[in-house]
C-alpha positions as CSV (number, residue, x, y, z in Angstrom):
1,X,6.8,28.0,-5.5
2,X,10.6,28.1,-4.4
3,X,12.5,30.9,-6.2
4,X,15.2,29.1,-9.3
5,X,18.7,28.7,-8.8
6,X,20.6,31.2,-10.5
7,X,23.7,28.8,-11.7
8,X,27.2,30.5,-11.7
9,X,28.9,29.5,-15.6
10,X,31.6,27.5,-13.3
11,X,28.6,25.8,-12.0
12,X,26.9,25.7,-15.2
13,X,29.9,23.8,-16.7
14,X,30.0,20.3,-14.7
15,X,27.8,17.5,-15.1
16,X,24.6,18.2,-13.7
17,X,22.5,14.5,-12.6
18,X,19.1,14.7,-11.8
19,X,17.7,11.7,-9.5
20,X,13.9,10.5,-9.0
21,X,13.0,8.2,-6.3
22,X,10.4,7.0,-4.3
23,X,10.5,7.0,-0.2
24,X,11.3,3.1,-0.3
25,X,14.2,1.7,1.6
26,X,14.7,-0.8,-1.3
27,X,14.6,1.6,-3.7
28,X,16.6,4.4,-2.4
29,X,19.3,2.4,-0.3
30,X,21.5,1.2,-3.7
31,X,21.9,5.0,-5.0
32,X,23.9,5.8,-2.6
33,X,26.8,4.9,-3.8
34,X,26.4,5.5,-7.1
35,X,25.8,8.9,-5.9
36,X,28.9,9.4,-4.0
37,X,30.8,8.1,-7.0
38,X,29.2,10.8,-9.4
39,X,30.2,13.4,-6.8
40,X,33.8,11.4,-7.3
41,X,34.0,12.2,-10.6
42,X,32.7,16.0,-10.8
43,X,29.0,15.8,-11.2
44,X,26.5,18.0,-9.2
45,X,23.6,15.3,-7.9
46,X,20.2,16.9,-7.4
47,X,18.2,13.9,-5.7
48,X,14.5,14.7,-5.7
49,X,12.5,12.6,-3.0
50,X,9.8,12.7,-0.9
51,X,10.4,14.3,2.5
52,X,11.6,11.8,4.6
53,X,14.1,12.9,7.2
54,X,15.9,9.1,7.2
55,X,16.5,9.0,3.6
56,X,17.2,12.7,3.1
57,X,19.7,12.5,5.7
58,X,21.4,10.1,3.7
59,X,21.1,11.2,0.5
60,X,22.7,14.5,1.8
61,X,25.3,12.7,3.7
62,X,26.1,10.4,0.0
63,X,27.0,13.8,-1.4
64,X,23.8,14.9,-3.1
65,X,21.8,18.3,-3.0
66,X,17.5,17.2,-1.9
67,X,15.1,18.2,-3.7
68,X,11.5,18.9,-2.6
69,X,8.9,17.4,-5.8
70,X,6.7,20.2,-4.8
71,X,8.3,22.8,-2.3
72,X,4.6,24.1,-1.5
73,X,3.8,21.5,-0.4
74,X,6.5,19.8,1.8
75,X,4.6,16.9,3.6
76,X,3.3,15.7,0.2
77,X,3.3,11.8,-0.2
78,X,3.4,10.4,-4.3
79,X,1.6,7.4,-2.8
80,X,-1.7,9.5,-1.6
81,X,-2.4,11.7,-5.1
82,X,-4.9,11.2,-6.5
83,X,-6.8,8.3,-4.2
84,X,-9.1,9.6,-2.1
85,X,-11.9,9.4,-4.1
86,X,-12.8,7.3,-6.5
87,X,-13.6,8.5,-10.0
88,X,-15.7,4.9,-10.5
89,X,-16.7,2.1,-8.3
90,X,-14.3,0.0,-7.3
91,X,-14.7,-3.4,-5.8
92,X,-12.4,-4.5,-2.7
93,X,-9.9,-6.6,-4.3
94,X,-9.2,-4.5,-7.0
95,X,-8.7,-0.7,-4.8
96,X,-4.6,-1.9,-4.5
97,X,-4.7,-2.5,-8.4
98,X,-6.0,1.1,-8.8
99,X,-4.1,2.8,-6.1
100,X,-1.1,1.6,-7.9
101,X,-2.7,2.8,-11.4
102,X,-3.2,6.4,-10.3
103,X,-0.8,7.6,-7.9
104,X,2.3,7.8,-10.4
105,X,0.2,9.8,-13.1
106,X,-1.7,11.9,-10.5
107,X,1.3,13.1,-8.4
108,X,3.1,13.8,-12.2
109,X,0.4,16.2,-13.2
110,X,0.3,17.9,-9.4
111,X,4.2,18.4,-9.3
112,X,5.4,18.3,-13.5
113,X,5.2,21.6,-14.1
114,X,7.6,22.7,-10.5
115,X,9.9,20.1,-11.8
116,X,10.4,20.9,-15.2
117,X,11.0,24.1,-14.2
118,X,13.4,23.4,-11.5
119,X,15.4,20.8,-13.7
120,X,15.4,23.7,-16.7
121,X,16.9,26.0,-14.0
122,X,19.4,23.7,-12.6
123,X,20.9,23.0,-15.9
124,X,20.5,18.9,-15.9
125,X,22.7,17.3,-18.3
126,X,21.2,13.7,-17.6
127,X,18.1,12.2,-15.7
128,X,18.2,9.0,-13.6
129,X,14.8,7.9,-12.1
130,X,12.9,5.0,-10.5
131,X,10.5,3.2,-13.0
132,X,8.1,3.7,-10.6
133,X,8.2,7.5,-10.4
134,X,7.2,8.9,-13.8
135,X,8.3,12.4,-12.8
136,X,11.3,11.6,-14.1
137,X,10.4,10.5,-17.6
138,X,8.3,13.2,-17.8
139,X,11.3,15.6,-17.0
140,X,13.7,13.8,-19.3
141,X,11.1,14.2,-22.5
142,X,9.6,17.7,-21.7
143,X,13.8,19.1,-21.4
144,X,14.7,15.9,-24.4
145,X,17.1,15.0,-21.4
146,X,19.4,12.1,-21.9
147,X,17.7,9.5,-19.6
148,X,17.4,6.2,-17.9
149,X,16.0,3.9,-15.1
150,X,17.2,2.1,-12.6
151,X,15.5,-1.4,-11.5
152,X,16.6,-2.3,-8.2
153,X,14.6,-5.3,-8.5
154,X,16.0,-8.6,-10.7
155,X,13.9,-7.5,-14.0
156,X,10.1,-7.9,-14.4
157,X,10.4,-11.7,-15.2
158,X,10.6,-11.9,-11.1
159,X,7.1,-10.0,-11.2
160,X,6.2,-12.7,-13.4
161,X,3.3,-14.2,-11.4
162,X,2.0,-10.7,-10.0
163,X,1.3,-9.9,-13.9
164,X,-1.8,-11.6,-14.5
165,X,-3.4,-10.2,-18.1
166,X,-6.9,-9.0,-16.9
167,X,-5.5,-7.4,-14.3
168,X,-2.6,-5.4,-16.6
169,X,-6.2,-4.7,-18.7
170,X,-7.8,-3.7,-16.7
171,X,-5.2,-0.9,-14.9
172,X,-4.0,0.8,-18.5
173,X,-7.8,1.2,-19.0
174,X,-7.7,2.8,-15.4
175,X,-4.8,5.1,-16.6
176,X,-5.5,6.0,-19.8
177,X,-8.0,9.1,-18.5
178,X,-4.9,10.7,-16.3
179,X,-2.2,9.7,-19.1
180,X,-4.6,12.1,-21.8
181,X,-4.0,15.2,-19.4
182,X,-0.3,14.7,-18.7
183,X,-0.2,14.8,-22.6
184,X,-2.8,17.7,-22.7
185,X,-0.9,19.5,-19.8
186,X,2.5,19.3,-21.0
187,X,2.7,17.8,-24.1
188,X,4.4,14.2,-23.3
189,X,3.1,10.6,-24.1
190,X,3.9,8.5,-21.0
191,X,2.3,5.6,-23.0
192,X,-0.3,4.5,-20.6
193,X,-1.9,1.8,-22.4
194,X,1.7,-0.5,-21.9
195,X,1.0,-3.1,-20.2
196,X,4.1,-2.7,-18.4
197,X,2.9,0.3,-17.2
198,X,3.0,-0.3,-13.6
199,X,6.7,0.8,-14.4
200,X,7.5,3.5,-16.4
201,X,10.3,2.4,-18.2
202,X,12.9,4.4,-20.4
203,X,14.1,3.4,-23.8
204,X,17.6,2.1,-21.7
205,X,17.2,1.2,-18.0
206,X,19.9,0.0,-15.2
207,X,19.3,-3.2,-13.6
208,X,21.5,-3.1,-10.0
209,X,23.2,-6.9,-10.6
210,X,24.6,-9.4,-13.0
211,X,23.2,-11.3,-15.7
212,X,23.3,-14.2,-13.4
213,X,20.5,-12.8,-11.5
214,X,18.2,-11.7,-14.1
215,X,15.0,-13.2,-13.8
216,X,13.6,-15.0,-17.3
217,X,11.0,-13.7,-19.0
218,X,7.9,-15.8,-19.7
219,X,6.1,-16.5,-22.7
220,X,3.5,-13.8,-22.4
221,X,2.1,-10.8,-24.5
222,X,3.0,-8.4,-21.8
223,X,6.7,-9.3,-22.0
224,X,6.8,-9.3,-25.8
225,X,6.0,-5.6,-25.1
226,X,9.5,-5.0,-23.4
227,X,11.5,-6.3,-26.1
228,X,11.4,-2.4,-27.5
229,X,13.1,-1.5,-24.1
230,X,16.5,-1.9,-23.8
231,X,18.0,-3.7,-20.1
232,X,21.3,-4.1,-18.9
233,X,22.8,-5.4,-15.9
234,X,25.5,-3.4,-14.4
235,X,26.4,-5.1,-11.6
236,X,26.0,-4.8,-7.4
237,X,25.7,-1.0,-6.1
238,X,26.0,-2.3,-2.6
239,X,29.2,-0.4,-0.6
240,X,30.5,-0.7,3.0
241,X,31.2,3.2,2.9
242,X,27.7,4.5,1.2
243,X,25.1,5.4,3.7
244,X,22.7,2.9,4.7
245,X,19.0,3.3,5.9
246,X,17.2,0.6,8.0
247,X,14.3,1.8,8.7
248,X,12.2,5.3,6.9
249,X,8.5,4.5,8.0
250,X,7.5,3.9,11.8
251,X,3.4,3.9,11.0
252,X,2.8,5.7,14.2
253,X,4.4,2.3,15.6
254,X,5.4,2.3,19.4
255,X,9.0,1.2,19.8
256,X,9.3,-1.6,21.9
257,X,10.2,-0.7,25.5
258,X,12.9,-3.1,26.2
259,X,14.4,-3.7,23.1
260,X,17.5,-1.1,21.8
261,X,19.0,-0.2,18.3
262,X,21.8,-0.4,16.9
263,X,25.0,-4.0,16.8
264,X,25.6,-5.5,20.8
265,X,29.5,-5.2,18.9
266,X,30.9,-7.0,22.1
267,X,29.1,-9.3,22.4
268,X,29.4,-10.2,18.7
269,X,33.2,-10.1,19.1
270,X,33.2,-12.4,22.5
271,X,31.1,-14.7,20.5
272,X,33.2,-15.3,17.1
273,X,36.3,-15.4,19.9
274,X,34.4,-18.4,21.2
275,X,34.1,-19.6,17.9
276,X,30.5,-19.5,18.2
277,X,28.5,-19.2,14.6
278,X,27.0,-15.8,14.6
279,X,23.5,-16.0,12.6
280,X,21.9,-12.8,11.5
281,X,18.4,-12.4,11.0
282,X,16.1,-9.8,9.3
283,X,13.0,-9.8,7.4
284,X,12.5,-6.6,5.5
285,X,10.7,-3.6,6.1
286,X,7.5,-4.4,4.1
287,X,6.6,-7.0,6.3
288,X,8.3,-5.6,9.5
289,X,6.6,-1.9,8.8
290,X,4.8,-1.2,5.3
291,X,2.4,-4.1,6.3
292,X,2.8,-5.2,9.4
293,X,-1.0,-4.8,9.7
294,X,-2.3,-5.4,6.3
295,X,-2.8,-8.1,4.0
296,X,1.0,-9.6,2.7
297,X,-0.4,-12.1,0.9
298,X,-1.8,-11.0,-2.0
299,X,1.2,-9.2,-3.8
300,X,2.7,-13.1,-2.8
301,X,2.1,-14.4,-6.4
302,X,0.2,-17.4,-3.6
303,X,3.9,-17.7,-1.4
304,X,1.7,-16.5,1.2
305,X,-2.0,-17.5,2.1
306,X,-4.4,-14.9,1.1
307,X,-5.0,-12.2,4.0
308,X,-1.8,-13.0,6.1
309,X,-0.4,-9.8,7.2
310,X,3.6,-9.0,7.9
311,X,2.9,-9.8,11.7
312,X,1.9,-12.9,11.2
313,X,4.7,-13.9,8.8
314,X,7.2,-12.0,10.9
315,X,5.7,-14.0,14.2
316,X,5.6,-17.6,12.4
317,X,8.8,-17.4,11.6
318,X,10.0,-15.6,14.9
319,X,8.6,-18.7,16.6
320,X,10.8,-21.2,14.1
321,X,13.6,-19.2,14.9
322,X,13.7,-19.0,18.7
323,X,13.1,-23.0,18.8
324,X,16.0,-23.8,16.5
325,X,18.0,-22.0,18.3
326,X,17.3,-23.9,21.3
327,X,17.5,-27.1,19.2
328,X,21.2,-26.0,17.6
329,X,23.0,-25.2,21.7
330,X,24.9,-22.6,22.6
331,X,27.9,-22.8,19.6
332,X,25.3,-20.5,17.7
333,X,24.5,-17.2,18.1
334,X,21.6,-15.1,16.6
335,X,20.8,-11.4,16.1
336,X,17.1,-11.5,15.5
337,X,16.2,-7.8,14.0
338,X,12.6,-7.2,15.6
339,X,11.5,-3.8,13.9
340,X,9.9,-1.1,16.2
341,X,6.0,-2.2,16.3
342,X,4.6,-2.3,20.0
343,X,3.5,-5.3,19.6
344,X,6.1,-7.3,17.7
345,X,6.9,-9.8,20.8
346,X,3.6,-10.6,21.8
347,X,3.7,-14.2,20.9
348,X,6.2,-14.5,24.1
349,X,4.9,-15.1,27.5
350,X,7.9,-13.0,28.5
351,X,10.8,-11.5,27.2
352,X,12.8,-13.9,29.7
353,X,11.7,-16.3,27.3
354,X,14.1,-15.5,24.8
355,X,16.6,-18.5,24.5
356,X,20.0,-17.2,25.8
357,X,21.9,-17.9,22.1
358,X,19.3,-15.2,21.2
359,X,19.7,-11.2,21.4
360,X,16.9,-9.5,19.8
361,X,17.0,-5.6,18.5
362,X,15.1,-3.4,16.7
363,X,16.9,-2.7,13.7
364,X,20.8,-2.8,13.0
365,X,23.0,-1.7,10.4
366,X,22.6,-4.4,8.0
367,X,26.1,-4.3,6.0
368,X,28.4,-3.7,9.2
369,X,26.1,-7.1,10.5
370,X,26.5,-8.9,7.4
371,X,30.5,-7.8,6.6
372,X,32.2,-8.1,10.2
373,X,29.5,-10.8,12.5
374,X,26.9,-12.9,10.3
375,X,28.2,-16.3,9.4
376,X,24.8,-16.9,7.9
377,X,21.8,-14.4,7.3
378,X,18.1,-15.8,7.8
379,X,16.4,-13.0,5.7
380,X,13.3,-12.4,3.0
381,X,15.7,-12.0,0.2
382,X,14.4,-8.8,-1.1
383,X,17.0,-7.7,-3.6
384,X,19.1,-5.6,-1.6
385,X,19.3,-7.9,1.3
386,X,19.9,-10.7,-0.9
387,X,23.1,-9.1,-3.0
388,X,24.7,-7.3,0.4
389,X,24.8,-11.4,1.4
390,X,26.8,-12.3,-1.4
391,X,29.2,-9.0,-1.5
392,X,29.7,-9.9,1.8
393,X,30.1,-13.8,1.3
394,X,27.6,-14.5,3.5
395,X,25.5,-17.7,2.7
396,X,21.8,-17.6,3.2
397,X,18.7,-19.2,4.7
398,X,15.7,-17.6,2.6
399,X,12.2,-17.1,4.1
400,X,10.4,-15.0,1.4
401,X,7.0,-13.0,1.1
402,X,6.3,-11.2,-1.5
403,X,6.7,-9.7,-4.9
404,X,10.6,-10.6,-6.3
405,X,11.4,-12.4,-2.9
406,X,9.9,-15.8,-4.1
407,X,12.1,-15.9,-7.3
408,X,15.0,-14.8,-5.1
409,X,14.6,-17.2,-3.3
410,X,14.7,-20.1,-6.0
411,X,17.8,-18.6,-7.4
412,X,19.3,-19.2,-4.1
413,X,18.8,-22.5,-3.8
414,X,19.2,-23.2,-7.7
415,X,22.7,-21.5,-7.2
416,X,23.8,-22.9,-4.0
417,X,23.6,-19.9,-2.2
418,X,22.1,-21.3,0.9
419,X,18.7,-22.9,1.6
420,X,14.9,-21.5,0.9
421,X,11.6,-22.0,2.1
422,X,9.0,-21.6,-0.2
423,X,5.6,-21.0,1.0
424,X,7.1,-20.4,4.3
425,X,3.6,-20.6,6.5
426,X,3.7,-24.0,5.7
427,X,7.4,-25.0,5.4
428,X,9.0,-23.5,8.2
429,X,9.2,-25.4,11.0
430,X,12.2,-25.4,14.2
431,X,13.2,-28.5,13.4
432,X,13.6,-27.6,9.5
433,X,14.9,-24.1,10.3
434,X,17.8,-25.7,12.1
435,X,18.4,-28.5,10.1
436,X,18.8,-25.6,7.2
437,X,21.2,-23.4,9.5
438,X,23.2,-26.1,10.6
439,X,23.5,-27.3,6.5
440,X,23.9,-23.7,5.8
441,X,26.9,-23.1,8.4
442,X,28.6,-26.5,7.9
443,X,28.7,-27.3,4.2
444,X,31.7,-25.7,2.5
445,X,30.1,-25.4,-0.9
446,X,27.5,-22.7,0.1
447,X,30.0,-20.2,1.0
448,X,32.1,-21.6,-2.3
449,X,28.9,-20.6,-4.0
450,X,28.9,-17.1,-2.6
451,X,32.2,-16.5,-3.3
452,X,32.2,-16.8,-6.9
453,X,28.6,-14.6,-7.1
454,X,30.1,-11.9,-5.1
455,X,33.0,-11.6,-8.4
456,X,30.3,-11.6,-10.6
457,X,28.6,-8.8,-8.9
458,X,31.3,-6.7,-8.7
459,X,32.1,-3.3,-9.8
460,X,28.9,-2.1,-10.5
461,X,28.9,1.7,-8.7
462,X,32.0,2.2,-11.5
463,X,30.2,0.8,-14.1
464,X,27.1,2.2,-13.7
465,X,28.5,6.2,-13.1
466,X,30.5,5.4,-16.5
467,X,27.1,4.1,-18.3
468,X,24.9,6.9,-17.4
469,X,27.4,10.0,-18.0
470,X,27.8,8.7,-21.6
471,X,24.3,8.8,-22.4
């Protein structure tokens, strides 16, 4: 194990944050500038992630000091502990239900003890983890650390149709074996048998946005179980100055020959010059990456037809795009973000047959895009992507997948905030798509809409740095 930090008292004496995360854009992109403002205000940050150069670099470049969860073992990733074999048979459609079970509790009792140790030797004054990560519940009890969670998500009420009772069964009884030897091992009840287990939440927890985007919960036994748990919305941690990561996992993916990174930022300017509406569009990395290949469907709550993967939904609505853009002339302009798999343009016949309103890239800095070019953003509405619209006023046309993104997506169009497609294999069509993005673009009481959102959300990185150092 790496040797302990001997702290100088000078050292000692400032605040001292300790921050869990998973290696998830989503996740790990809205810290960022909660972190810089903690290093604002005095604190030492000690991020602890998985070893993932993109978010790392950031996470170093936002001000904080990385952390290894296991030092010893420095290619180590949470998501594989624990699931190579089976401890009982387990049928097909149930293997993501118990990869999902065991990973957390299995990655806590390989890397607890390391750090406990490390946070013990660091002198943390306060911990700060994902509820997915229970590494950092376990710290906070084992040290009786001042702690919380932050949900980066709109609440569990926009899980709501992913939480399905048998299933919630049927994983605590999947946990409960691993949650008696992280209580044998180091003394701590994690509290496996929740329901709500699939995250760990603390007794207060951080949710990244307003009240006005907190998803209901329903009428269920499950939710009656979080009413112990105390959530508060803090507002929007989005920040033009906070690092930003687009892309962490490549899959072994090939990048596409002909296509390059990074804004065309003249061409962009020429175009608003023109007067030409600019029309951004990106569709996450868990169908553009994380499951380009594999089944999308079923963490869709049914948004999605059972078994279609992130290529296909990235591809159907590709197609939609290119033609409305044909159908809407040259006065519009789109940015079409196309990820890095090989094979992400192989519906063309050729890349000449791109319409000429149409640039494609690979990936692009998404809050430059959306603050200084978009007039309108064509996007999944996962959280993040959904509240850096509306800090930057930009109205939206939603296409969403999977897990939160369908009940973003009916808060959009329940607060004006653009247009949505639900069950997008079926309802997204050219003709629709540009009937939506010329509405979008032309109606003045979209951006209205936007505009009084983006107040709500405001001030959250300040309100959020104050929250957690009075814990």
């Amino acid at each position: 194990m790496a040797p302990m930090l001997e702290l100088s008292p000078t050292a000692a004496a400032a605040p001292t944050v300790a921050i869990f995360n998973v290696a998830m854009i989503g996740h790990v992109n809205p810290t960022f500038a909660l972190v810089q403002e903690l290093v604002r205000r005095g604190c030492r940050v000690h991020y602890f992630l998985p070893a993932v150069e993109q978010i790392c670099s950031a996470a170093k470049e936002s001000g904080a000091e990385v952390e290894s969860y296991l030092p010893d073992m420095p290619d180590l990733v949470l998501e594989h502990c624990g699931i190579q074999e089976p401890h009982e048979e387990i049928l097909p459609d149930e293997q993501a239900l118990w990869e999902r079970a065991v990973w957390p509790l299995c990655s806590t009792l390989l890397c607890g003890e390391y750090l406990i140790q490390r946070c013990r030797a660091l002198g943390v004054s306060v911990v700060l983890y994902d509820p997915m990560t229970p590494h950092g519940l376990l710290v906070a009890q084992k040290l009786k650390l001042p702690k919380a969670s932050l949900v980066t998500y709109p609440g569990m009420g926009s899980l709501a149709d992913l939480m399905k009772e048998d299933r919630l069964l049927r994983a605590a009884k999947i946990r409960a074996p691993y949650g008696r030897q992280v209580y044998e091992k180091f003394g701590v009840d994690l509290e496996v048998e929740l329901l709500t287990r699939r995250q760990y939440f603390a007794p207060m927890n951080f949710i990244t946005t307003c009240d006005a985007l907190v998803a209901p919960l329903p009428d269920a036994p499950w939710a009656t179980e979080l009413s112990r748990f105390r959530f508060e919305p803090v507002g929007c941690l989005v920040s033009p100055q906070a690092p930003h990561v687009a892309q962490a996992r490549r899959n072994g993916a090939v990048p596409v020959s002909a296509l390059k990174d990074g804004l065309p930022r003249e061409e962009l300017k020429q175009q608003l010059a023109a007067g030409h509406k600019i029309i951004f569009a990106a569709l996450g990395t868990m169908a553009l990456s994380d499951r380009w290949s594999i089944d999308l469907g079923r963490a869709s709550g049914g948004n999605l037809p059972p078994g279609t993967t992130g290529k296909e939904y990235c591809q159907h609505v590709w197609k939609a795009l290119l033609e409305a853009m044909e159908l809407l002339g040259e006065e519009y302009y789109c940015v079409l973000c196309a990820g890095k798999q090989s094979d992400a343009l192989d519906f063309l016949e050729s890349e000449d047959a791109l319409p000429s309103n149409v640039i494609v890239r690979t990936f692009v800095p998404q809050v430059e895009m959306l603050n200084d070019y978009a007039s309108c953003f064509l996007s999944h509405v996962g959280f993040n992507s959904l509240q850096e619209s509306l800090m930057a006023g930009v109205p939206l046309v939603a296409v969403p997948q999977a897990v939160d993104q369908p009940a973003n997506a009916m808060k959009v169009q329940k607060m004006s905030w653009g247009v949505s497609f639900l069950r997008p294999m079926a309802s997204v069509t050219g003709p629709a798509l540009a009937a939506a993005l010329s509405d979008v673009l032309r109606t003045r009481r979209f951006r209205a809409a936007v505009r009084a959102a983006q107040q709500d959300l405001a001030g959250g990185v300040q309100r959020l740095a104050e929250e957690l150092l009075e814990l």
